[in-house]
N, C-alpha and C positions, 0 to 999 in steps of 0.2 A: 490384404495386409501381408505382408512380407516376415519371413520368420527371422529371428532374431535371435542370434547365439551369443551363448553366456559370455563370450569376447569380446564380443559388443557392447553389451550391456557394461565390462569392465573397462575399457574402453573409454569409454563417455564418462561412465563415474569418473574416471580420474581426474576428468578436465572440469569437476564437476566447481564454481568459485559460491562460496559466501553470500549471501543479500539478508534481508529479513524482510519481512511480509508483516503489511499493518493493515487489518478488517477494524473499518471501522460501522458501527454499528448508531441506528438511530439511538438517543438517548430521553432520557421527562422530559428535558427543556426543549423540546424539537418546537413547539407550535408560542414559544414567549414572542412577547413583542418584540418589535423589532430583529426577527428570525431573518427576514429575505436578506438585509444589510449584513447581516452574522456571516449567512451564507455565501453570499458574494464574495465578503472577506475570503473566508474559507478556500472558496473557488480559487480567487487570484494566488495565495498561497500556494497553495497545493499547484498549481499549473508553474508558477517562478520553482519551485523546488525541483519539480520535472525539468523546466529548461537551465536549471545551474547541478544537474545530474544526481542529484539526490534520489530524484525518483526516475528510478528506470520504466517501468509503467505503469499507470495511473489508468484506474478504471473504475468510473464512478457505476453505482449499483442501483437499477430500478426494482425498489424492494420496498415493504414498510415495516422492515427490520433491518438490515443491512443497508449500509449506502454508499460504500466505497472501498476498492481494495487496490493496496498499493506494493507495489516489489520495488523496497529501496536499497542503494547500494553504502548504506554504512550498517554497524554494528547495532544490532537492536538497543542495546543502551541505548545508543546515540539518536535510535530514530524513535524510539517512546520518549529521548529529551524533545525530539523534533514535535512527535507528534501532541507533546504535552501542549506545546506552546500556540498549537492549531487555534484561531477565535470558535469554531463549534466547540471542540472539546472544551475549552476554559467556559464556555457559557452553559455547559450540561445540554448542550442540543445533540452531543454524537461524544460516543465513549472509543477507544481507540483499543483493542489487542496488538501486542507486537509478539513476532515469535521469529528466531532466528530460520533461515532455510536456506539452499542449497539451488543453484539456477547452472545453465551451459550455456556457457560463452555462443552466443548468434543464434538462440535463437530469438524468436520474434512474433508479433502478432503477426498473421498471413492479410 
């Protein structure tokens, strides 16, 4: 690991742009009937939001608490309207946290 001076560090902050971050978390209604069709839903959503730029990346969660975290590129208002409207969340199968946060330009999954 390479050392890193406090220039650097100031640096990068400054280029640092806006996103908010939405964990979304299993919810009661995770196992009601007709779950797999909810989720599908869900699915197809969430993947068209990533490819009309909404979601910068999309990373579903193997967990049996958490089940998904997402780094979007509008204002957390905007993405708790977005994530309101999600078919899990409206059916109480997955509850949505939104919290504003701070990303740098390029970088990327490796």
């Amino acid at each position: 690991m390479s050392t890193i001076t406090d220039e650097q560090v100031q640096e990068l902050a400054a280029t640092a742009q806006p996103y908010s971050v939405a964990l979304l978390s299993w919810g009661p209604r995770r196992e009601q009937a007709g779950a797999d069709e909810i989720e599908r839903a869900h699915q197809r959503r969430m993947v068209s939001l990533r490819a009309a730029g909404v979601i910068a990346v999309l990373c579903p969660v193997a967990s049996d608490t958490v089940c998904g975290v997402a780094i979007m590129t509008v204002p957390a208002d905007e993405a708790r309207a977005v994530m309101a409207d999600d078919p899990c969340v409206q059916a109480g199968m997955m509850t949505c946290d939104v919290h504003p946060c701070h990303g740098f330009p390029g970088d990327s999954l490796p």
